[in-house]
TORKE-360467 format. One record per residue (C-alpha): residue in one letter; residue number from 1; x, y, z. Coordinates in Angstrom, 3 decimals. Layout:
r; k; c1; c2; c3
A; NUM; X; Y; Z
...
! end
This chain:
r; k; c1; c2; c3
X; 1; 9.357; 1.654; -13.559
X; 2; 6.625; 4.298; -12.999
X; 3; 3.390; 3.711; -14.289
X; 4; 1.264; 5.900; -16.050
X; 5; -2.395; 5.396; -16.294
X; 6; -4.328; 8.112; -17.821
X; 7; -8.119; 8.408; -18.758
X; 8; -9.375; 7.736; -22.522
X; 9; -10.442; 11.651; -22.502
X; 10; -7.365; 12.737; -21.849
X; 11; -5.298; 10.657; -24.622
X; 12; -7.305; 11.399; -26.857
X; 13; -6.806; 15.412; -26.336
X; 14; -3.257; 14.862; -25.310
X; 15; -3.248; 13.048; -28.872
X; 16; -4.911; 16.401; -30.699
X; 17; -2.886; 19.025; -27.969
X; 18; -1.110; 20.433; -31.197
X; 19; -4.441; 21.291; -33.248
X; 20; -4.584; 24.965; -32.717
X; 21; -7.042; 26.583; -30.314
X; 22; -7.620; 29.508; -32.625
X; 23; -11.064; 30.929; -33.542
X; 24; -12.893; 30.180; -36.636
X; 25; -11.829; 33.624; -38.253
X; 26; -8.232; 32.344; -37.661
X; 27; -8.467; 29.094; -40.093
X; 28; -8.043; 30.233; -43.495
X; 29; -8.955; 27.751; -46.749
X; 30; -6.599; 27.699; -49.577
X; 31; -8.906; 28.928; -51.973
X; 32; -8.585; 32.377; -49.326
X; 33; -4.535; 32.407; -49.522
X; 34; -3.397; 35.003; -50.764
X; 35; -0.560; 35.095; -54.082
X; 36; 2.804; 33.269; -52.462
X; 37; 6.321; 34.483; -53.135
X; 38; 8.412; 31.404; -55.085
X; 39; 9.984; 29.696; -52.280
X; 40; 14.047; 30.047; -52.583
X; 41; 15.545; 26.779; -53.708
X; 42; 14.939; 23.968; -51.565
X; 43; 13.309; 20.259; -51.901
X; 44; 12.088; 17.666; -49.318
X; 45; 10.572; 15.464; -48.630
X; 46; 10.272; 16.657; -45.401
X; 47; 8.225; 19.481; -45.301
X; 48; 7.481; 22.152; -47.738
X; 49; 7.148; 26.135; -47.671
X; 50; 5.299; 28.677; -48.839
X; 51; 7.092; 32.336; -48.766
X; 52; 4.724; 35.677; -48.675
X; 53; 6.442; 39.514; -48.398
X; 54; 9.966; 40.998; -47.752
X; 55; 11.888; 41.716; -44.926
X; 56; 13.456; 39.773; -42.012
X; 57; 13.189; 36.317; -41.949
X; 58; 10.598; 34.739; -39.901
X; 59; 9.778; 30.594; -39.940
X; 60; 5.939; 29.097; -38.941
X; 61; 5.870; 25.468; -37.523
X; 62; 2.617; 24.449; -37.174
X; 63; 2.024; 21.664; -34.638
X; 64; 1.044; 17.836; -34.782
X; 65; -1.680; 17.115; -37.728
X; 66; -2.064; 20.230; -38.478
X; 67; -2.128; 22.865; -41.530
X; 68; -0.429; 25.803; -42.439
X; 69; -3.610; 27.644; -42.724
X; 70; -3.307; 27.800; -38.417
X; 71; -0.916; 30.692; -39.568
X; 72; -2.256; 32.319; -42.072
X; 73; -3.567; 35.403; -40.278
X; 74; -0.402; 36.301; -38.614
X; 75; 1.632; 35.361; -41.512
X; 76; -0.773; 38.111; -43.781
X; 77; 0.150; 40.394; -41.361
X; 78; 3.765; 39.930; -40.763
X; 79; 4.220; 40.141; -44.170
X; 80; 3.864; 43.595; -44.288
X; 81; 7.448; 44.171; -42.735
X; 82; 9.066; 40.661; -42.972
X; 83; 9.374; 37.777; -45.429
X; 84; 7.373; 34.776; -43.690
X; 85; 8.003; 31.350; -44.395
X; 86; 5.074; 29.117; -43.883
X; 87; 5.766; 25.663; -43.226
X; 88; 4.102; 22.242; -43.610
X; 89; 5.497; 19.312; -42.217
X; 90; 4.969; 15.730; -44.860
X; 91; 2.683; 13.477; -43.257
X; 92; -0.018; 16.311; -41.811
X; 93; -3.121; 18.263; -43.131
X; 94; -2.914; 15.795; -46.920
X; 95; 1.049; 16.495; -47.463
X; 96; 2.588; 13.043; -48.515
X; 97; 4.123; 10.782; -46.591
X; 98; 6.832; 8.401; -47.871
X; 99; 8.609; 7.395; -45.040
X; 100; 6.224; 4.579; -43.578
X; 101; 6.310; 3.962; -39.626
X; 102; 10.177; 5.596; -39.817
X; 103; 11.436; 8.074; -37.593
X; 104; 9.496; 11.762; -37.549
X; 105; 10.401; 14.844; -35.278
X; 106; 14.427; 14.178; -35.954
X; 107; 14.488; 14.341; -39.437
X; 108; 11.682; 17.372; -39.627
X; 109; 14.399; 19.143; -37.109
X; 110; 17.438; 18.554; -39.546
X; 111; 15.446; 19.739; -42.451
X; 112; 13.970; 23.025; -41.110
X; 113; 17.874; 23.275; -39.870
X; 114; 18.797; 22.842; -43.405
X; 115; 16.013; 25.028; -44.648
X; 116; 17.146; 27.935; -41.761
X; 117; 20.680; 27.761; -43.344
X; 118; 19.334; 28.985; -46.724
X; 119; 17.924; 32.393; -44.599
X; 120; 19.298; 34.787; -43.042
X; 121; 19.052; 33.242; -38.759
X; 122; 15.409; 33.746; -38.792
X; 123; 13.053; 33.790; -35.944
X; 124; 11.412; 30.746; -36.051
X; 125; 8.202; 30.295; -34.162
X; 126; 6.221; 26.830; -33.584
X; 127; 3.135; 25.713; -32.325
X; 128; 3.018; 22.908; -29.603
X; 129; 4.970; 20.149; -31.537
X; 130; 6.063; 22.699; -34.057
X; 131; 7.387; 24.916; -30.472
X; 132; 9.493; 21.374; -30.217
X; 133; 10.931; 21.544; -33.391
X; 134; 11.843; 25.227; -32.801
X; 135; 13.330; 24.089; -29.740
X; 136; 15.608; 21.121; -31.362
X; 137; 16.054; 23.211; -34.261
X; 138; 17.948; 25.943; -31.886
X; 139; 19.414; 23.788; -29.906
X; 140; 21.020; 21.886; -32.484
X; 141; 21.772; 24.404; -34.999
X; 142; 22.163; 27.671; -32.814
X; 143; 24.092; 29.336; -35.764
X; 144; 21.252; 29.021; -37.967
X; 145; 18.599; 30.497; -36.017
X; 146; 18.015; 34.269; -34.808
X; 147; 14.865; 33.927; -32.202
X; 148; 12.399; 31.168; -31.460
X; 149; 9.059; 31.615; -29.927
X; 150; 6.981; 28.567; -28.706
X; 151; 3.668; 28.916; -28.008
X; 152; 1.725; 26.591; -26.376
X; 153; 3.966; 24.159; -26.067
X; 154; 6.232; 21.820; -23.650
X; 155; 10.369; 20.825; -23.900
X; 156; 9.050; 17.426; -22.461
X; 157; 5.103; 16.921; -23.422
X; 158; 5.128; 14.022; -20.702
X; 159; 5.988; 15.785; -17.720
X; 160; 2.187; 17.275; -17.599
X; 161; 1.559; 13.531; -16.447
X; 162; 3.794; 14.344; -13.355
X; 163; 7.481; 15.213; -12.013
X; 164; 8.426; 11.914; -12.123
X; 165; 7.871; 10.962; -15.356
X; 166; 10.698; 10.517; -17.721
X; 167; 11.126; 9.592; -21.325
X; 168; 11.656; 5.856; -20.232
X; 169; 8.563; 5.824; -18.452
X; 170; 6.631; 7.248; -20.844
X; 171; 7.454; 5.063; -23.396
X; 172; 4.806; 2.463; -22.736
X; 173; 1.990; 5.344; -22.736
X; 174; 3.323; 6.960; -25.502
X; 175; 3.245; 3.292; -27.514
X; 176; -0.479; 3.247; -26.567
X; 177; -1.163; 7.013; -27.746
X; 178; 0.388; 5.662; -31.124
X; 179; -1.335; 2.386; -31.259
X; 180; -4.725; 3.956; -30.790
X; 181; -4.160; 6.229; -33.663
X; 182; -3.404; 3.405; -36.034
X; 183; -5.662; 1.063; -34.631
X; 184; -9.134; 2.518; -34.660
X; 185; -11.180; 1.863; -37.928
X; 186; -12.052; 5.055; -39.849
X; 187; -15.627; 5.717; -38.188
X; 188; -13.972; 5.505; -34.778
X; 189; -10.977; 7.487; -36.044
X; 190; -13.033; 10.317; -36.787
X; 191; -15.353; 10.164; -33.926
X; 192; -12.025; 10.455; -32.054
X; 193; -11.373; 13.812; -33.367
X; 194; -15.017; 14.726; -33.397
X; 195; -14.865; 14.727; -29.705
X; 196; -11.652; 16.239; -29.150
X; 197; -12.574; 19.477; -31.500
X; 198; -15.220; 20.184; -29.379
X; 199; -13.061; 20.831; -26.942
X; 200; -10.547; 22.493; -28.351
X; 201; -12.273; 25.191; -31.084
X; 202; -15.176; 27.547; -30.241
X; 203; -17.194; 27.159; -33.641
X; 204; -17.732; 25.231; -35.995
X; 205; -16.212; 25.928; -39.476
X; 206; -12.799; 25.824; -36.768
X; 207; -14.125; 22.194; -35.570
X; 208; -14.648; 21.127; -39.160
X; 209; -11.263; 22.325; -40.401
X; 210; -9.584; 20.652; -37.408
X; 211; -11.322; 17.606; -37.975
X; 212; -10.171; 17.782; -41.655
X; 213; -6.685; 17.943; -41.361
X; 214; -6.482; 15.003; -39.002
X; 215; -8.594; 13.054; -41.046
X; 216; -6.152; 13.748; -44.444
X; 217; -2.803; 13.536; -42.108
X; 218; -1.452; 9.553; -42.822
X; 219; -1.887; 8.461; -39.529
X; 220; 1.916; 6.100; -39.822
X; 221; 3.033; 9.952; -39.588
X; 222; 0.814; 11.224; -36.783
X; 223; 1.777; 7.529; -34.561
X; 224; 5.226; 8.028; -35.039
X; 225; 5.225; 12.021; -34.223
X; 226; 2.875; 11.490; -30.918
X; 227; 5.508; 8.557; -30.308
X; 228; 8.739; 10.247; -30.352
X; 229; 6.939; 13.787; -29.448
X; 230; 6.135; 11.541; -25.911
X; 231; 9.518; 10.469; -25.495
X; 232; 11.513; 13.479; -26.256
X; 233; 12.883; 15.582; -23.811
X; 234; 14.304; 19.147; -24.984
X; 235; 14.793; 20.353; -20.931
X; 236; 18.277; 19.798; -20.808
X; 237; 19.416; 22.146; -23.502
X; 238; 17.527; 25.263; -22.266
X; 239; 19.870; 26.219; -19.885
X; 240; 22.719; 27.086; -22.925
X; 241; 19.763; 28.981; -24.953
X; 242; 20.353; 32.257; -25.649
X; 243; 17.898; 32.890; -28.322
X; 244; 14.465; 31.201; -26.831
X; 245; 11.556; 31.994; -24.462
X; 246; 8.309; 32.837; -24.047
X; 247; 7.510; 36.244; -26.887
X; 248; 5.741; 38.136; -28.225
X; 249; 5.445; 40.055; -32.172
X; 250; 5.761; 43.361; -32.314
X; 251; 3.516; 44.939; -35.003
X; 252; 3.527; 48.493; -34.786
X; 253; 5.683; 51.130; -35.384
X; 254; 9.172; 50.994; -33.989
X; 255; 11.317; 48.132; -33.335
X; 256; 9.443; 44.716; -35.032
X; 257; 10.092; 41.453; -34.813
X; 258; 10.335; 38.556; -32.324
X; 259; 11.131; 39.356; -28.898
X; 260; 12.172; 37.526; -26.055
X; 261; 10.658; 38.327; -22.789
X; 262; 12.033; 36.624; -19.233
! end
């Protein structure tokens, strides 16, 4: 079995890879949001959704302990052509979590695939472990979805720890990256993402915010997402994707939407 040794420093910000590395003028507090649409229909306990404007269909995943609010910004202004569904996934950012040390990223998949199946194939687009979910979501359910864009993110988070490494051998690292989330007592919980927003936002009302949502995510949730997030390998399945890459939004006059470049 390969082993995989890798420093405290980088655990901890492979732990926090999913809080997003937008600016300060990017994270927007609730008491900001703008009016919602009613969401169509649809109960979980899951996730939940918020729905803003009209027009094509177009799903936000935001990534491991994080909020909504990472999307707000784009979501105001895709709204202006499409109808945006802003997700939160249970467990993250103060959304309850009933489901104790059970199973995570599977059951999020089937229920944004369930969600999907109530729109018109949307573009779906995910952020690091929300990218994942996009990922599984398509590959699982390629009837349901339109386009999916994943930014920042990996089909197998693991591999950045070398070629060789395989969801087997990860296993015993990814069991550590769990156990140190529900471990650490609350001072050294937060000092944990203290130091890890530092790196990863420029200012700090986005440090604070960051910081926030970890600290209100139940961290049973956040073990068992880094967990199976570690052990879960999506690179087999892109080869039959038709629908997924690397994109970009188009904003401006003309043709909108997601589009999928090479």
């Amino acid at each position: 079995m390969t082993q995989i040794t890798v420093p405290a420093r980088t655990l901890r910000a492979f732990i926090l890879a999913a809080a997003v590395g937008f600016s300060a003028a990017s994270v927007v507090s609730p008491a900001q949001a703008e009016p919602v649409l009613e969401a169509p229909a649809f109960v979980s306990d899951r996730l939940s959704v918020e729905v803003m404007g009209q027009g094509p269909d177009v799903v936000l995943i935001p990534g491991f302990a994080s909020s909504r609010e990472v999307w707000r910004p784009l979501a105001r202004r895709l709204s202006a052509t499409h109808r945006v569904h802003l997700v939160q996934l249970a467990g993250f950012a103060g959304e309850a979590w009933t489901h104790g040390d059970g199973p995570f990223v599977q059951p999020a998949a089937d229920e944004l695939a369930r969600y999907a199946a109530t729109l018109n194939r949307p573009a779906v687009i995910g952020h690091s472990m929300g990218g994942l979910s996009g990922l599984l979501l398509a590959q699982q359910h390629p009837e349901a979805v339109g386009r999916v864009m994943s930014v920042d993110s990996l089909p197998f988070f693991s591999a950045m720890f070398g070629p060789q490494v395989t969801p087997q051998t990860a296993k015993p690292f990814a069991d550590q990256a769990a156990a140190s989330i529900l471990n650490a007592d609350e001072a050294a919980f937060r000092g944990q993402q203290e130091r890890t927003a530092v790196g990863m936002m420029r200012d700090e009302a986005g440090r604070a915010a960051m910081i926030d949502w970890s600290m209100a995510s139940d961290r049973r949730a956040m073990a068992s997402a880094i967990r199976e997030v570690m052990t879960t390998d999506a690179r087999p399945g892109l080869a039959a994707m038709t629908h997924a890459g690397l994109g970009r939004l188009r904003l401006g006059r003309g043709r909108r939407g997601a589009r999928r470049h090479g």
